[in-house]
TORNU-988297 format. One record per residue (C-alpha): residue number from 1; x, y, z. Coordinates in steps of 0.2 Angstrom, whole numbers. Example, Ala and Ser with C-alpha at 12.3 -4.5 7.8 and 13.67 -1.06 7.14 Angstrom:
residues 2
[1, [62, -22, 39]]
[2, [68, -5, 36]]
This chain:
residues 490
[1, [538, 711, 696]]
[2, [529, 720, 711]]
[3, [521, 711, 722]]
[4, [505, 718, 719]]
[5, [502, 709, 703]]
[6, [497, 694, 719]]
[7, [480, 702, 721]]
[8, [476, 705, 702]]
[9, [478, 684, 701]]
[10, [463, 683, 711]]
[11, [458, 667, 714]]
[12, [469, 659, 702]]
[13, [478, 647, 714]]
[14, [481, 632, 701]]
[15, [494, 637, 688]]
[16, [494, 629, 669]]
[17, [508, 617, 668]]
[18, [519, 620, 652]]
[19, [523, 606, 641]]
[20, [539, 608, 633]]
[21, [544, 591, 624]]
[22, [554, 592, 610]]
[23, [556, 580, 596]]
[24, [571, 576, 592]]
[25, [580, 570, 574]]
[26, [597, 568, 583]]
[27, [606, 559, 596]]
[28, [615, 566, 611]]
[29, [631, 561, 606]]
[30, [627, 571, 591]]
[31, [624, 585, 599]]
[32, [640, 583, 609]]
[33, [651, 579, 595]]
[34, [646, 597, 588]]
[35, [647, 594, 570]]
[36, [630, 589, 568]]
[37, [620, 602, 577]]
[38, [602, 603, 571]]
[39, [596, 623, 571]]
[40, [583, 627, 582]]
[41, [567, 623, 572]]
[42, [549, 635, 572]]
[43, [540, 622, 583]]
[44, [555, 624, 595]]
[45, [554, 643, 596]]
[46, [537, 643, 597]]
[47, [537, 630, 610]]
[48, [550, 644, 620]]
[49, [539, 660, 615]]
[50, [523, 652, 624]]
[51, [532, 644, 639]]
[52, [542, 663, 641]]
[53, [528, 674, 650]]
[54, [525, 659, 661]]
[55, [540, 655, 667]]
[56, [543, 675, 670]]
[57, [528, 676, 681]]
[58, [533, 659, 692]]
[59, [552, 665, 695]]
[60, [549, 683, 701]]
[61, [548, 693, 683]]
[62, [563, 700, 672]]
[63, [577, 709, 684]]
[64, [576, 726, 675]]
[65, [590, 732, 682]]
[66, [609, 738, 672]]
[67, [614, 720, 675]]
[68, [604, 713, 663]]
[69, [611, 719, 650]]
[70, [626, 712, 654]]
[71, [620, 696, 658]]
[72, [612, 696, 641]]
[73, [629, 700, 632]]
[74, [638, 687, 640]]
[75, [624, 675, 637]]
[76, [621, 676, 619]]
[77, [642, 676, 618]]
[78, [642, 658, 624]]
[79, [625, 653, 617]]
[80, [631, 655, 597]]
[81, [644, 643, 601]]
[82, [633, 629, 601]]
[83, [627, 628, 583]]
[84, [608, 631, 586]]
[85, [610, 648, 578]]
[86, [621, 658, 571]]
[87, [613, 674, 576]]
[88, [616, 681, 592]]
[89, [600, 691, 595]]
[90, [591, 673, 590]]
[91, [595, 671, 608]]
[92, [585, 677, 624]]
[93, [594, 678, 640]]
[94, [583, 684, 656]]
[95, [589, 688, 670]]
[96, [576, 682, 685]]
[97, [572, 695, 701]]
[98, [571, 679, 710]]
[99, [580, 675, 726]]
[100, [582, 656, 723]]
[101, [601, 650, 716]]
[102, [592, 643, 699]]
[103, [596, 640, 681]]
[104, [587, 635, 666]]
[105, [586, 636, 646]]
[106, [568, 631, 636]]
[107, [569, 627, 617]]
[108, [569, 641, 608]]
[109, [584, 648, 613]]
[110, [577, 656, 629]]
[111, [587, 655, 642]]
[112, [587, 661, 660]]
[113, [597, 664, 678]]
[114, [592, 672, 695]]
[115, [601, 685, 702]]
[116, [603, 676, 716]]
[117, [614, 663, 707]]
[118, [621, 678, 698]]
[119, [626, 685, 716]]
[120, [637, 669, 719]]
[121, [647, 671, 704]]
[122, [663, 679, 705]]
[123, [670, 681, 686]]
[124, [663, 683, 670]]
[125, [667, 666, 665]]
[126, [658, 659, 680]]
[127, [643, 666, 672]]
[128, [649, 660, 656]]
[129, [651, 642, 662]]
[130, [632, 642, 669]]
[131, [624, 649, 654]]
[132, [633, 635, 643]]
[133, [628, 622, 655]]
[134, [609, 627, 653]]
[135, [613, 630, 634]]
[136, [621, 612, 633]]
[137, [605, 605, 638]]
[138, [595, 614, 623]]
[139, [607, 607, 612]]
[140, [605, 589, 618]]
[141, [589, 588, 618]]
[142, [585, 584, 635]]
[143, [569, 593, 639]]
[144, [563, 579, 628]]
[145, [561, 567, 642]]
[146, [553, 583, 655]]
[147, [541, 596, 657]]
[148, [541, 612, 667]]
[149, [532, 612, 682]]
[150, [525, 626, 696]]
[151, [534, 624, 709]]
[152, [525, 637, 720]]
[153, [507, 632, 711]]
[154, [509, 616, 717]]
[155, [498, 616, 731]]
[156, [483, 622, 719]]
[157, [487, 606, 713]]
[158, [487, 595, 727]]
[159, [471, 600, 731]]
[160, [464, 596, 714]]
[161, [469, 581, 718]]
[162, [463, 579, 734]]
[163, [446, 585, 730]]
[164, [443, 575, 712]]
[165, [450, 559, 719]]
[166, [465, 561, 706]]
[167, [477, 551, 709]]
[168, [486, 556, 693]]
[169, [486, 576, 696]]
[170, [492, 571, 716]]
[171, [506, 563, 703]]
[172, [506, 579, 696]]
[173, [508, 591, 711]]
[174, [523, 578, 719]]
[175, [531, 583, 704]]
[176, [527, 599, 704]]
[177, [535, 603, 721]]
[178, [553, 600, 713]]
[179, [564, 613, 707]]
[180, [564, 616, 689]]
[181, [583, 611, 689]]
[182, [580, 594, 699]]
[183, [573, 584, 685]]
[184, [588, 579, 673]]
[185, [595, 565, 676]]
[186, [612, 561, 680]]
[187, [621, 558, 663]]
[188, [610, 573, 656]]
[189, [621, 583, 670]]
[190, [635, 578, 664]]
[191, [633, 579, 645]]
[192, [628, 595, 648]]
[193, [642, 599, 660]]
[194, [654, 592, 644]]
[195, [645, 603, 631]]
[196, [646, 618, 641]]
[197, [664, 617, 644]]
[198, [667, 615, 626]]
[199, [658, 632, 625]]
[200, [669, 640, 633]]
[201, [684, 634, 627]]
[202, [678, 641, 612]]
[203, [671, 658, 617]]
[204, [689, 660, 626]]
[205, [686, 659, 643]]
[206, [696, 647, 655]]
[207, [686, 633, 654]]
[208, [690, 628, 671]]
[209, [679, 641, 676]]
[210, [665, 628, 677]]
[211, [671, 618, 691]]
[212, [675, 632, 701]]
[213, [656, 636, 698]]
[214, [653, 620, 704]]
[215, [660, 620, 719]]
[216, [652, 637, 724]]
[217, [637, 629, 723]]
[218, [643, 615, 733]]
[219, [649, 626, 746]]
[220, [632, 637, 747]]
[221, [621, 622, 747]]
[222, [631, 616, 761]]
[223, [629, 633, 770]]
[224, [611, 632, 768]]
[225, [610, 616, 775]]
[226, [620, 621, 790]]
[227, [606, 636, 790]]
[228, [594, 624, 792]]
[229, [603, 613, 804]]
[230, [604, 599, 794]]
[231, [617, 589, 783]]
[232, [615, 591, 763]]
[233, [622, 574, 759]]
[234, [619, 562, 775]]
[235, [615, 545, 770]]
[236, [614, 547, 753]]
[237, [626, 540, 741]]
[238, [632, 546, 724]]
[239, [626, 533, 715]]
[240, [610, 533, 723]]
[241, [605, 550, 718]]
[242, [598, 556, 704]]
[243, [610, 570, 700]]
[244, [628, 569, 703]]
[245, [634, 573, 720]]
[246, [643, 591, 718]]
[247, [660, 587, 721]]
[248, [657, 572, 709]]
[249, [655, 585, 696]]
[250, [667, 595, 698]]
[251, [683, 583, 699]]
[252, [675, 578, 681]]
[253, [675, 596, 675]]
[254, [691, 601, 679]]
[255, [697, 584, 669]]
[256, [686, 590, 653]]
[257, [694, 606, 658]]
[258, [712, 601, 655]]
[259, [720, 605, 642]]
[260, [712, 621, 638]]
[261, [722, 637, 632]]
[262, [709, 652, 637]]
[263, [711, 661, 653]]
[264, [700, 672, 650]]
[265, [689, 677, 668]]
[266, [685, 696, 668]]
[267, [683, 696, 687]]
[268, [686, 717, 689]]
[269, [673, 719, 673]]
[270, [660, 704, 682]]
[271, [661, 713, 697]]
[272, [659, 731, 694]]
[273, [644, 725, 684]]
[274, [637, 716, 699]]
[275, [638, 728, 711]]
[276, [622, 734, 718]]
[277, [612, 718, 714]]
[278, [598, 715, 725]]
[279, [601, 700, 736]]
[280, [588, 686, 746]]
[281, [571, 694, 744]]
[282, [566, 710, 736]]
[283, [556, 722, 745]]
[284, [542, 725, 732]]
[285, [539, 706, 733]]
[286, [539, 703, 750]]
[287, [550, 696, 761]]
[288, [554, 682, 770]]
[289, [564, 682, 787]]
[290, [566, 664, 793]]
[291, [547, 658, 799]]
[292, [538, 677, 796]]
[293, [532, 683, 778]]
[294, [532, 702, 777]]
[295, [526, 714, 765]]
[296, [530, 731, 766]]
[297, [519, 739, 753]]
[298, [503, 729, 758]]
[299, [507, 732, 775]]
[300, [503, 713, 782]]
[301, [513, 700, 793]]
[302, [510, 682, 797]]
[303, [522, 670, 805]]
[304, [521, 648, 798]]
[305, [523, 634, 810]]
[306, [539, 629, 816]]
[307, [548, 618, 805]]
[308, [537, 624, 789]]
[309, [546, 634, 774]]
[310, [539, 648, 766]]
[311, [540, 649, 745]]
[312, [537, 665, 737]]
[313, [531, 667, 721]]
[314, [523, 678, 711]]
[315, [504, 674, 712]]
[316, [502, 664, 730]]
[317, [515, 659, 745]]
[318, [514, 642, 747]]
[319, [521, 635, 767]]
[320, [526, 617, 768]]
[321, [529, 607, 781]]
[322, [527, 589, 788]]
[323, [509, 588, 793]]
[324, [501, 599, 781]]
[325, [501, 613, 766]]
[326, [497, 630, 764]]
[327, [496, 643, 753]]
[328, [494, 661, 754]]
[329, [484, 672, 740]]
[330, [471, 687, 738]]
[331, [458, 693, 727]]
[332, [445, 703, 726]]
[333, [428, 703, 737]]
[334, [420, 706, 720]]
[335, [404, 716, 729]]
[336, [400, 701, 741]]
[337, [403, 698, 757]]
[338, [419, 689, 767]]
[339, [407, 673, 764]]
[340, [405, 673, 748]]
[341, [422, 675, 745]]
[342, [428, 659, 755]]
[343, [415, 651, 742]]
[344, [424, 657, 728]]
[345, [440, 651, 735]]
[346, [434, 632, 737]]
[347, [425, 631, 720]]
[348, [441, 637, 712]]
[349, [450, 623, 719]]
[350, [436, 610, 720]]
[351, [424, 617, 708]]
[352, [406, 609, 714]]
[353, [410, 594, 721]]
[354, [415, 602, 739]]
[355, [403, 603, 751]]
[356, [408, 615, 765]]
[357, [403, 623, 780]]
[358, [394, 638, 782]]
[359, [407, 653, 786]]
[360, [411, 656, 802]]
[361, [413, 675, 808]]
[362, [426, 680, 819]]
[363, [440, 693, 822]]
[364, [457, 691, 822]]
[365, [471, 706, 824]]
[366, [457, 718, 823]]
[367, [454, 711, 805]]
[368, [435, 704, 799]]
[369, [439, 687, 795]]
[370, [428, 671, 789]]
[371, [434, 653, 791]]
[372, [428, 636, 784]]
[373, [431, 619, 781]]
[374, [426, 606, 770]]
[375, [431, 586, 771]]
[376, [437, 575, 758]]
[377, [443, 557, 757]]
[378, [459, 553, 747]]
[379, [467, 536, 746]]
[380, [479, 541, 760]]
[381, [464, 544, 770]]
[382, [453, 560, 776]]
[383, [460, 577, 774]]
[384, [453, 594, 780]]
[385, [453, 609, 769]]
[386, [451, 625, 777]]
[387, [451, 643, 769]]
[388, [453, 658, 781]]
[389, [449, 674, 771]]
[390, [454, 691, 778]]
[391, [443, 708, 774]]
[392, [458, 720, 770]]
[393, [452, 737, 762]]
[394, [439, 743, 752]]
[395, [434, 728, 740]]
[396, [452, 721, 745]]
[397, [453, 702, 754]]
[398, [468, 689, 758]]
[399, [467, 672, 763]]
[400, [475, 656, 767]]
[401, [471, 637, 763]]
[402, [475, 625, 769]]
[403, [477, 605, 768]]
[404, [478, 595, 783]]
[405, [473, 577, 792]]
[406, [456, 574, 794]]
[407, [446, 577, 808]]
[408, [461, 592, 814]]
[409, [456, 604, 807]]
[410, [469, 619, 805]]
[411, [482, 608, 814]]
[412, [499, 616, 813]]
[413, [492, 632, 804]]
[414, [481, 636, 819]]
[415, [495, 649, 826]]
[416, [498, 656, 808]]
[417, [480, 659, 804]]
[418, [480, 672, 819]]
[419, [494, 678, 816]]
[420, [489, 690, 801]]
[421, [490, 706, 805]]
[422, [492, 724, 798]]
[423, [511, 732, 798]]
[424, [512, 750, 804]]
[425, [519, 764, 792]]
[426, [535, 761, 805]]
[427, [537, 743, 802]]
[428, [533, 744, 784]]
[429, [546, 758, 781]]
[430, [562, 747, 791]]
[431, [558, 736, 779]]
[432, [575, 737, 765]]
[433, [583, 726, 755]]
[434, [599, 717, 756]]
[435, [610, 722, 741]]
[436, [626, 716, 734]]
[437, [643, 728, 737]]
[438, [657, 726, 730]]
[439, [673, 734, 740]]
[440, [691, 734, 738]]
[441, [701, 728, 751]]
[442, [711, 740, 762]]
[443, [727, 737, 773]]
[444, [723, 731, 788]]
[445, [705, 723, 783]]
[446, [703, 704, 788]]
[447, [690, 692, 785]]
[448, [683, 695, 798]]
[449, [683, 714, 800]]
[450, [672, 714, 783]]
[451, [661, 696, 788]]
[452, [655, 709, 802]]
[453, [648, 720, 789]]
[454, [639, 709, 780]]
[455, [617, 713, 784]]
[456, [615, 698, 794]]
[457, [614, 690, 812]]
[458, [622, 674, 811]]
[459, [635, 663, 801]]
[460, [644, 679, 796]]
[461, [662, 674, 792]]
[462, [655, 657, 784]]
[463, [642, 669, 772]]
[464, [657, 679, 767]]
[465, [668, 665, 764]]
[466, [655, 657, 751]]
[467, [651, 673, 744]]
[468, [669, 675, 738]]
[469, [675, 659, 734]]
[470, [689, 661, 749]]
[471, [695, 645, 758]]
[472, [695, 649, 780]]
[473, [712, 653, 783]]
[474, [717, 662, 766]]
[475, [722, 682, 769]]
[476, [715, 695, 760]]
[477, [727, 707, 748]]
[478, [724, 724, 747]]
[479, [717, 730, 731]]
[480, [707, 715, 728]]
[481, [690, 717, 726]]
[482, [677, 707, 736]]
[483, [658, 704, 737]]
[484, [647, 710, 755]]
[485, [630, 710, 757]]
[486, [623, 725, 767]]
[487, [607, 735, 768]]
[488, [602, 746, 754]]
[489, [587, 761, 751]]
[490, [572, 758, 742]]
């Protein structure tokens, strides 16, 4: 989805949360015994046909790209297997243009991956194992107990509540800042970790497949979290948390696994369709290069506090961070001035019952910019909201809001706010993305001669390692295929 479609939002900074409980005639174990699956039921499939456009437009739009197809072929293959229906095309599989490893299946028989989870996969039944997984969860029932929620919306929210005095919608929002996965609980997990193995048993591929899924994503998270410098799992015990700790899960897949026949994994044909796969960000979306958001079509910069993360989505950026929120949107001027504008901004948010300042003039990169601030009282005390809007071109503005103690202003965001600027036609066009490219491996080549070709400055080896499923040590084979991650063209 290009990343224009931010501006046409407008001012639309609080996104409609989508309730997706399911009532359910059956138990779990019913569903997990397979013999008394009950078909996916009109309410169900209309629940999935209205929360489909909406969850396209919060995970980066349908990935139009000869992988889809492929994706869908392999999902609807595992998807019949559950009972719900018989008919393969009763089944929607999206691929996601999304750079976040994510997952997830609605009633209705839509079901969805990103490609950036896609990207980690290594064989067909990889992918085969995480569809089922998300499919088990249909067919259990669980989104009975959950909604979806915005996870880049979330501070539209927040500020909803800040400004109403609701305690329930700040409810909301904490809830809202959670990935769509993160909501199951821990027997939910593993039900649908059982029913999904059972899945592909019986589509044919090795069911053991799904712990080696497993611990790819074990292995990534912890790579992200050595990204980050932190530690994934200090401090926190298994039975403390409210999913299963990762290698939990997948010493308890490989003994569902046991006893499988299938061997089925179609690595060569799993890779020869990945290949070319955009990887991290897409350039049409923006992109996001540690602490700086850049846009190579709109041309604009801006840099968030140290220690604050920036999330991308398809209508705002939201930046989080201890000591305050922010978020990142544009619209149009609509004939009036910058001042004006901020206006709009707050009553969106707040409706009438903000009072702000009157809007300040100043300059900032060479851009006309307005800034202003309103107080509010919560019950964890003052907060100040600030909007910054940016004059852009023609009838074209951007602007940031932001939440923050009271009394401080833009706090954190101060740096951030002046760090807007215009990109040149240069900067704009070095702008590329990061693709995945799938080689064979040559005599001679080592770990490390192809880690160094992988589109990045740091943590080479350990990105290639992950990326491949290869344990530090194991030697390459010539003729073996294997995933890099360079530079492509737009």
């Amino acid at each position: 989805m290009n990343r224009n479609r931010m501006l046409k939002a407008g001012l639309a900074v609080i996104i409609a949360l989508v309730p997706l409980a399911v009532a359910c005639t059956q138990s779990p174990a019913d569903a997990q015994s397979g013999s008394k699956i009950r078909s996916m039921s009109q309410s169900e499939r209309a629940q999935g046909a209205e929360a489909h456009p909406q969850l396209l437009e919060e995970f980066g739009g349908a990935y139009n790209a000869p992988q889809a197809a492929y994706v869908t072929r392999i999902g609807r293959k595992i998807a019949v297997q559950s009972g719900l229906a018989n008919a393969a095309s009763d089944y929607t599989i999206t691929l996601l243009n999304s750079p976040v490893m994510n997952a997830f299946a609605v009633p209705g028989g839509y079901v969805y991956v990103t490609r950036q989870l896609l990207s980690l996969m290594n064989d067909e039944a990889e992918l085969a194992s995480v569809l089922g997984h998300e499919v088990g969860h249909v067919a259990a029932r669980h989104s009975q107990k959950r909604n979806t929620r915005s996870t880049i919306g979330s501070i539209g929210s927040v500020l909803l509540g800040v400004l109403t005095g609701s305690s329930e919608l700040a409810q909301i929002a904490g809830q809202a800042s959670q990935l769509y996965t993160l909501s199951y609980s821990r027997s939910q997990e593993y039900e649908a970790d059982d029913l999904g193995i059972r899945y592909l048993k019986r589509a044919g591929y090795d069911p053991f497949a799904a712990a080696d899924m497993l611990d790819s994503l074990g292995r990534s998270s912890a790579l992200d979290a050595q990204l980050a410098g932190r530690d994934a799992e200090k401090g926190v015990p298994s039975w403390a948390r409210s999913h299963p700790l990762t290698q939990d899960r997948v010493a308890r897949a490989r003994r569902e696994a046991a006893g499988g026949t299938a061997k089925t994994r179609n690595r060569d044909v799993f890779l020869n369709a990945l290949d070319g796969t955009i990887y991290d960000d897409d350039p049409n979306q923006g992109v996001v290069d540690g602490r700086v958001f850049r846009h190579p079509d709109l041309k604009f910069q801006f840099e968030a506090p140290a220690g604050f993360t920036i999330n991308n989505g398809t209508q705002s950026i939201a930046i989080q961070g201890n000591g305050g929120q922010a978020q990142f949107a544009g619209g149009s001027l609509g004939g009036g001035g910058l001042e004006a504008y901020v206006g709009k901004v707050f009553q969106a948010v707040g409706g009438q019952q903000i009072s702000y300042s009157q809007p300040r003039r100043t300059t900032v990169n060479g851009l006309e910019a307005a800034v202003s601030t309103a107080r509010a009282n919560t019950q964890s005390g003052p907060v100040d909201v600030t909007v910054t809007a940016y004059r852009w071109s023609g009838d074209q503005a951007f602007h940031f809001l932001t939440i923050t103690p009271g009394s401080t202003g833009a706090g954190p965001f101060a740096a951030m706010l002046n760090s807007m600027k215009r990109l040149s036609d240069s900067e704009a066009a070095s702008i590329r993305p990061r693709v995945i490219d799938v080689v064979t491996v040559k005599q001679g080549d080592t770990v490390t001669t192809l880690a160094n070709r992988m589109a990045y400055s740091d943590l080479k080896t350990e990105r290639f390692l992950t990326l491949n499923a290869l344990e530090a040590g194991r030697a390459l084979r010539p003729g073996e295929k294997v995933k890099l991650v360079v530079y492509g063209q737009r």
